[in-house]
C-alpha positions in Angstrom: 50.7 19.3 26.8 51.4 16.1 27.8 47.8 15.8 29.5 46.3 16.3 26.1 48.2 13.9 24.4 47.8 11.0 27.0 44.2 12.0 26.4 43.9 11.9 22.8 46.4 8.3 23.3 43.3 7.3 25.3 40.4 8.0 23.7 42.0 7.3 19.4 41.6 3.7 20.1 37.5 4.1 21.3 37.1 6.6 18.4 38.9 3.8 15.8 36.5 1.3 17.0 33.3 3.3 16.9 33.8 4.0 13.6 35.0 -0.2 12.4 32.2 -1.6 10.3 31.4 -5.3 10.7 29.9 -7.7 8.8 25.9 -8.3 9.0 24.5 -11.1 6.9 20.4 -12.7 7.4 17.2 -13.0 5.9 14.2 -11.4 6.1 11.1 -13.5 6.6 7.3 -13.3 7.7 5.5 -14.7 10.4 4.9 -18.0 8.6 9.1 -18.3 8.1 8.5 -17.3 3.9 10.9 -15.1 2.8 10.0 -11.3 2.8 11.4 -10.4 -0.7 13.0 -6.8 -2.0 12.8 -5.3 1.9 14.7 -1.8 1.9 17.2 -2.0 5.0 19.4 0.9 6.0 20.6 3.2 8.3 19.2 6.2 7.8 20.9 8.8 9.9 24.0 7.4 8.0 22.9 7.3 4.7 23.5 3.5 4.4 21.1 1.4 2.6 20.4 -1.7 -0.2 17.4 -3.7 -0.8 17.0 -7.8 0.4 17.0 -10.3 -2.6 13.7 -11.6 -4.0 14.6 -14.7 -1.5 14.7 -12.3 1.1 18.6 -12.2 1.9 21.0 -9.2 2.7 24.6 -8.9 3.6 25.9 -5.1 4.3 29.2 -3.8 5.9 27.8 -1.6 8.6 28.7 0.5 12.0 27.2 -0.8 15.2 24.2 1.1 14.9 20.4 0.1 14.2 19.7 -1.1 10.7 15.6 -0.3 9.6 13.7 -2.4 7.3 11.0 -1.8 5.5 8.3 -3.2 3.4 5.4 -2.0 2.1 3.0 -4.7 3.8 4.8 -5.2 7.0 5.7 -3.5 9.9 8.7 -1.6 9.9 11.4 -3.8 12.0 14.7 -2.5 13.7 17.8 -4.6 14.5 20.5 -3.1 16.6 24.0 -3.8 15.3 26.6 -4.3 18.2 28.8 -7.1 16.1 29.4 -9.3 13.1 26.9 -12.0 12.3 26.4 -14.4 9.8 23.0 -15.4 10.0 20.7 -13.2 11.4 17.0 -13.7 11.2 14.5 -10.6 11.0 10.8 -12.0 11.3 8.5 -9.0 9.8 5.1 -8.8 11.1 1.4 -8.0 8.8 0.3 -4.4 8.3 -3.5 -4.8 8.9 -5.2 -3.3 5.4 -7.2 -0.4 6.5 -10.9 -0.7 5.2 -11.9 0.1 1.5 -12.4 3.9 1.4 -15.4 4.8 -0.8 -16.1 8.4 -1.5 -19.7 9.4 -3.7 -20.4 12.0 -6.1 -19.4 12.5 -9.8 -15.9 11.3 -11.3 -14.0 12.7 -14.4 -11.5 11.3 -15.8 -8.0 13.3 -15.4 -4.4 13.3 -15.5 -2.9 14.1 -12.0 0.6 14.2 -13.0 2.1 15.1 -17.0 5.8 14.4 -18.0 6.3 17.6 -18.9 8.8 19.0 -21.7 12.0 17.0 -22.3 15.5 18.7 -22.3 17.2 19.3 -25.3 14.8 17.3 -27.5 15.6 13.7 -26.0 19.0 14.0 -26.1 19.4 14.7 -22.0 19.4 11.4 -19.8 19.0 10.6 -16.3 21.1 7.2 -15.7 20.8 4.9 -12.7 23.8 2.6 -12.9 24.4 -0.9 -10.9 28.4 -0.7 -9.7 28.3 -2.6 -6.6 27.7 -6.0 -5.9 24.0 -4.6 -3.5 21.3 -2.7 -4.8 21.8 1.1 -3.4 17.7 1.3 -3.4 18.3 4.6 -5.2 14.7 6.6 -6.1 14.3 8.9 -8.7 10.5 10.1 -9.8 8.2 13.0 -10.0 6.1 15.3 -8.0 2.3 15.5 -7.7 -0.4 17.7 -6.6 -3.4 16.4 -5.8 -6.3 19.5 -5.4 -9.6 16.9 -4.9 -9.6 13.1 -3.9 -8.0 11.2 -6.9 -8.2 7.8 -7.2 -4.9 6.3 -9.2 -5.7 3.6 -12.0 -2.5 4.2 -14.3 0.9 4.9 -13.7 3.1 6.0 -16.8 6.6 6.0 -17.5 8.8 5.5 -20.5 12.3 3.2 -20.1 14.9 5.3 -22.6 17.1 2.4 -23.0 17.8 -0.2 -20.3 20.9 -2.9 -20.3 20.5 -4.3 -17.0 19.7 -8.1 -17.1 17.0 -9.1 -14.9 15.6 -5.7 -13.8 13.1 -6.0 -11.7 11.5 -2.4 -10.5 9.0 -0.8 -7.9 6.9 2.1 -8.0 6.5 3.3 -4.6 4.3 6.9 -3.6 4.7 8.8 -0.7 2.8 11.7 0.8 4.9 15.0 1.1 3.9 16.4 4.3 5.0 19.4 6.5 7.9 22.4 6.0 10.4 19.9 6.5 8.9 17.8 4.1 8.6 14.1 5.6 8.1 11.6 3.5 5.2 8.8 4.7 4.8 6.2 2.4 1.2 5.5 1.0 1.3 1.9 -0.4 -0.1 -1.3 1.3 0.7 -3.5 -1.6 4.0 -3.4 -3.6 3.9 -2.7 -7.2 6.6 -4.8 -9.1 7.3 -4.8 -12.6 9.7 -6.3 -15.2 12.0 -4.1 -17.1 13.3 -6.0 -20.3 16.6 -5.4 -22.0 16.2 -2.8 -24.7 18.4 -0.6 -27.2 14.8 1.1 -27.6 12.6 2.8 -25.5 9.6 1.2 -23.5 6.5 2.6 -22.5 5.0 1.1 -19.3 1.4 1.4 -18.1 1.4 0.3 -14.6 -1.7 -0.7 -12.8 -1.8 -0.9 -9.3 -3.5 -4.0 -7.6 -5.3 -2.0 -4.3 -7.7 0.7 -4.2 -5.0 3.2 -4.1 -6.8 6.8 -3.1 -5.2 10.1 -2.4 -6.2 12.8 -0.7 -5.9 16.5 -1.6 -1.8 17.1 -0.8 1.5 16.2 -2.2 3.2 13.3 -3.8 6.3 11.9 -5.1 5.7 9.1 -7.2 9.0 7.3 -7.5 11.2 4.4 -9.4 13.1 2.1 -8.0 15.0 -0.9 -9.0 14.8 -3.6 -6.7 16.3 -7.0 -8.2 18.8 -7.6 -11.6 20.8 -10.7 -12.8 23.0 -11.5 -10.0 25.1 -13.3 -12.3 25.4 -10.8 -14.7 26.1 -7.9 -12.1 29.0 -10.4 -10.5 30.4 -11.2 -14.0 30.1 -7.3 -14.8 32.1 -6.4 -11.5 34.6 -8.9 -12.0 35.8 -7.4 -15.2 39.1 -4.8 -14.5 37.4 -1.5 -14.7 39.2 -0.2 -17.8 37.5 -2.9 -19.7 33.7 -1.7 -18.3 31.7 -0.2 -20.8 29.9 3.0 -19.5 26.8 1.7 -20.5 26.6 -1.9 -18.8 24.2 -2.8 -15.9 22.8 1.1 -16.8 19.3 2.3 -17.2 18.1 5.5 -18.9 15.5 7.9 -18.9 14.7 10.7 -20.6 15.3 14.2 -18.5 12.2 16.4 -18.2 11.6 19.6 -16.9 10.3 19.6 -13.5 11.7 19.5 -10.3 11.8 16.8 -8.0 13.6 14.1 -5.7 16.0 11.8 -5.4 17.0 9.2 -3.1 20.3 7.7 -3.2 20.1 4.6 -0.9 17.2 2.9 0.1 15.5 4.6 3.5 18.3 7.7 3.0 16.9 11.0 3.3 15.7 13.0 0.0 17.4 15.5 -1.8 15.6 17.8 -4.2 16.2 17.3 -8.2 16.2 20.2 -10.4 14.6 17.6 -13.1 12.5 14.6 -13.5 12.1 10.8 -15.3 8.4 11.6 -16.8 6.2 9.8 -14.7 2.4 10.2 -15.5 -0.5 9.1 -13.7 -4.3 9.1 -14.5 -7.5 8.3 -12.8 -10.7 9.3 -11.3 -10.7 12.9 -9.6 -13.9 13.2 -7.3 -15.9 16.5 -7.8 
């Protein structure tokens, strides 16, 4: 017995010190020294994550581990964690754009991907809600299955209400693929977009800028908010929480009937949703 204790003595103040989180602050730029903006950094075996600011500036509490960070047009970059720091600099490199992809033969005109029926006649909501002072990354969205080629030229969605100042969001899509169902994103280009403050609901018809082609398999087109207000998130945290109103820094969507995914933390793993937010997206299906 007193072998075991002198052993667990021993080894509690290792243990205590493995598990301290420390500090990390930096910015993310490219290989010209520009800041990299909305980069999704996290810890993904930990399910730890936020996204940078639109300057390209992150600050986390983390465990000596590697943080990941990724952007769309840029190589995926690792940094391996082993103390505080205050200023540390992650340089992302280029993706090289793969080569336009063109495919011949006849075209129609289709929907890939329907909302769907809505629960309990719009009254349901799926809420994403700001309550720290870093974006979680958190992805909600809907499946698709593409049968033939499709190419994408509209991405729907309707906004139920939104009251988060600032709101800047993403639309990312990634390819579903094997029984254990990795995700591998299929984006070269980001796609940002605005989201107004609104009592009222807003239907957006998002366009993507590149040639953005899928191949017969599955997808989950997803939301993501990326950037808000930072002064109205700090002066909305800074209020005691009794005086919070449930519906601050929240956005809201209608539910719809559908399963799906969701994400909580940027670069965490996916967790299957028994419901959905409505996307729809239209193109050019190749016969």
């Amino acid at each position: 017995m007193r072998i075991e204790l002198s052993l667990v003595a021993l080894l509690l103040p290792v243990l205590l010190f493995a598990q301290e989180n420390v500090l990390v602050k930096g910015r993310i730029v490219n290989e010209q020294g520009e800041a990299v903006e909305y980069v999704q950094i996290g810890m993904p075996s930990r399910q730890i994550g936020t996204i940078s600011t639109a300057d390209g500036r992150f600050e986390m509490e983390v465990p000596r581990d590697t943080l990941e960070f990724f952007h769309v047009s840029y190589q995926a970059a690792a940094y391996p964690v082993t103390g505080p720091v205050e200023d540390v600099v992650i340089v992302l490199h280029e993706n090289e754009l793969p080569p336009a992809v063109f495919i011949g033969g006849n075209t129609k005109e289709k929907y890939l991907l329907r909302p769907g029926k809505t629960v309990l006649k719009n009254m349901g909501v799926i809420s994403t809600a700001l309550r720290s002072e870093h974006l979680s990354g958190r992805e909600l969205g809907s499946i698709a299955h593409a049968k033939k080629p499709f190419l994408v030229k509209d991405i729907l969605l309707t906004v139920r209400n939104n009251h988060i100042p600032g709101c800047v969001a993403s639309i990312n899509i990634y390819r579903i693929e094997g029984k254990r169902e990795s995700f591998v994103n299929v984006l070269h280009r980001p796609i940002y977009f605005d989201v107004p403050v609104s009592d009222e609901p807003q239907d957006f018809d998002i366009q993507p800028e590149e040639t953005l082609l899928l191949e017969p398999g599955k997808y989950f087109i997803a939301f993501q908010i990326v950037g808000c207000d930072d002064e109205a998130l700090q002066a909305f945290l800074s209020k005691p929480e009794e005086e919070r109103k449930l519906w601050e820094m929240t956005m809201d969507f209608n539910i719809y009937l559908k399963s799906s995914y969701v994400r909580e933390v940027a670069l965490g793993g996916m967790e299957h949703l028994p419901v959905n937010i409505g996307v729809a997206v239209k193109g050019l299906e190749y016969q």
